[in-house]
Each structure stands twice: as C-alpha cells, then as structure tokens.
C-alpha positions in Angstrom: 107.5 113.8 106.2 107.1 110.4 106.4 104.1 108.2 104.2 102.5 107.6 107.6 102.5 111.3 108.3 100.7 112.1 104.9 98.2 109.2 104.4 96.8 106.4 106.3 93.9 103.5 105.6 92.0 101.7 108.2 88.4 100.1 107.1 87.3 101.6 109.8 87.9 105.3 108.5 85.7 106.4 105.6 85.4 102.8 105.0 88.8 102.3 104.3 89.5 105.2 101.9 93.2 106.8 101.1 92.8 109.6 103.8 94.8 112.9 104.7 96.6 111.0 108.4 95.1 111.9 111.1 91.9 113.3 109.3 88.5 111.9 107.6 89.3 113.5 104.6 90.1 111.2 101.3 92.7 112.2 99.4 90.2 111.9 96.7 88.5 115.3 97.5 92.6 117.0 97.0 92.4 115.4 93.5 89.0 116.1 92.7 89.2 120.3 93.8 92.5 120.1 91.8 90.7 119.0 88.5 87.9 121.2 89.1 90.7 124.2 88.9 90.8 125.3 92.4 93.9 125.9 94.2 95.8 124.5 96.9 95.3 126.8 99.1 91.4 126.8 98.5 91.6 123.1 99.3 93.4 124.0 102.1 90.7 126.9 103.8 87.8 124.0 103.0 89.6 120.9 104.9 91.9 122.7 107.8 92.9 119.6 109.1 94.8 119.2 106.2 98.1 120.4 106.3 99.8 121.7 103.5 103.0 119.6 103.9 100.5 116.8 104.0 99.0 117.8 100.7 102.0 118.5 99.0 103.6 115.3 100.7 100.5 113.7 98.7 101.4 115.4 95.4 104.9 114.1 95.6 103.9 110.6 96.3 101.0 110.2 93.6 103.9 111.9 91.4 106.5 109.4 92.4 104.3 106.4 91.7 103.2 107.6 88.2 106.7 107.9 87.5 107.6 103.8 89.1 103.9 102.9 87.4 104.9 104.6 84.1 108.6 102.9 84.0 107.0 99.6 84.4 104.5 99.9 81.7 107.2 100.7 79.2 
C-alpha cells in the first residue's frame, strides 16, 4: 500500500488535517484511541471507513519516520 493509499491532505478536507485517504477522519483520532488504551480493532468498529491496512499502513509510517527523525537528531 502505497502513502497515497494510507493518508492524504487537502485544505479543503478537515481543513487540511493528516487524514485516513479517502475518508474525513484524521489520523489524529488513530493516535489519540491508541493512547487512551483502546484497540485497533475498536478504532476500527468506530471509523469503518478506515481500513485496517490503512491503519496499520499508518503505524508503519509514523514508525519509519521516528526512526529517520530519531537518526537525525543523534
């Protein structure tokens, strides 16, 4: 899955806000039910136009740049 399929940003949608593609939900809202404990999957049954592959695409990504952001800081 490409970075296109997972996210997209246009000022246009939630006023330009990281969003699930394809969706109105910010990828925000992943982050914050992840913090609060939930689960994936309870993420999942609340936004239904997410799809899983997106949200684990999203996981991956925010993962990868920690990793580039964290090699750069040292």
């Amino acid at each position: 899955m490409t970075r296109d399929q997972i996210v997209s940003r246009d000022p246009e949608v939630m006023n330009g806000a990281l969003v699930f593609a394809g969706t109105r939900v910010p990828v925000e809202v992943l982050i914050q039910h992840l913090t609060a404990g939930d689960s994936l999957d309870e993420f999942l049954e609340d936004f239904p136009s997410v799809t899983r592959e997106q949200a684990v695409g999203f996981l991956k990504l925010a993962l990868e740049e920690a990793e580039t952001g964290h090699a750069r800081a040292a």
